[in-house]
N, C-alpha and C positions, 0 to 999 in steps of 0.2 A: 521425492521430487515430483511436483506437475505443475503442471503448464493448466493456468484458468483464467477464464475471461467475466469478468464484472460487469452489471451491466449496472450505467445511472438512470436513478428513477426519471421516469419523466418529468420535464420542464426542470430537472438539476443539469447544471452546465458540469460541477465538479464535484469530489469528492476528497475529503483531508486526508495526506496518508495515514494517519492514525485510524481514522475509521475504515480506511480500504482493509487493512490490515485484520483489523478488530471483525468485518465480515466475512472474510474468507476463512474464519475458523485458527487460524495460526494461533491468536493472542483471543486469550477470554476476558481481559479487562484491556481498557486504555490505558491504564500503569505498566502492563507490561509492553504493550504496544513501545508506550513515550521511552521506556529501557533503551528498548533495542535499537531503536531509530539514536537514539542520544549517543550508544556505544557503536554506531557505525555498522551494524550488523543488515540492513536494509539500502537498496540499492533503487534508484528513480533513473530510470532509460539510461542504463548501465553504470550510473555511477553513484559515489556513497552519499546519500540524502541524512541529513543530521536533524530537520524542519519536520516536527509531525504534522505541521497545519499545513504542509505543504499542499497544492493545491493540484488532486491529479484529475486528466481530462481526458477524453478519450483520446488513444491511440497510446497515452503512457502508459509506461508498465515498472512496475513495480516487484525486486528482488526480494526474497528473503528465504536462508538455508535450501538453498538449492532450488524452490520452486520460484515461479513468473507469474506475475496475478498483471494482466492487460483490462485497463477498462474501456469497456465498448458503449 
């Protein structure tokens, strides 16, 4: 379990959940990323997100298997 904060490149407003994902190491490809998002297993400021192109900005945060990934 941990707790990490994201940071958007500069002049990016958002970032898709799949690639939030895809950068904090959890998932090595965007296949397995779009899985787990599809089978409910990822969470968007607390609740079950199914949308990989989902659109996160800062101050969301993002679940999956016990850790928090916040983008700042």
């Amino acid at each position: 379990m941990k707790n990490e904060k994201i940071a958007l490149r500069e002049g990016e407003e958002f970032i898709k959940l799949g690639d939030l994902l895809k950068l904090t190491g959890e998932f090595e490809t965007g296949g397995q990323a779009k899985i787990a998002i599809q089978n409910g297993e990822v969470t968007v400021n607390g609740e079950v997100c199914t949308m990989r192109g989902k659109k996160m900005r800062k101050g969301d945060k993002a679940g999956f298997n016990g850790s928090i990934f916040e983008v700042c």
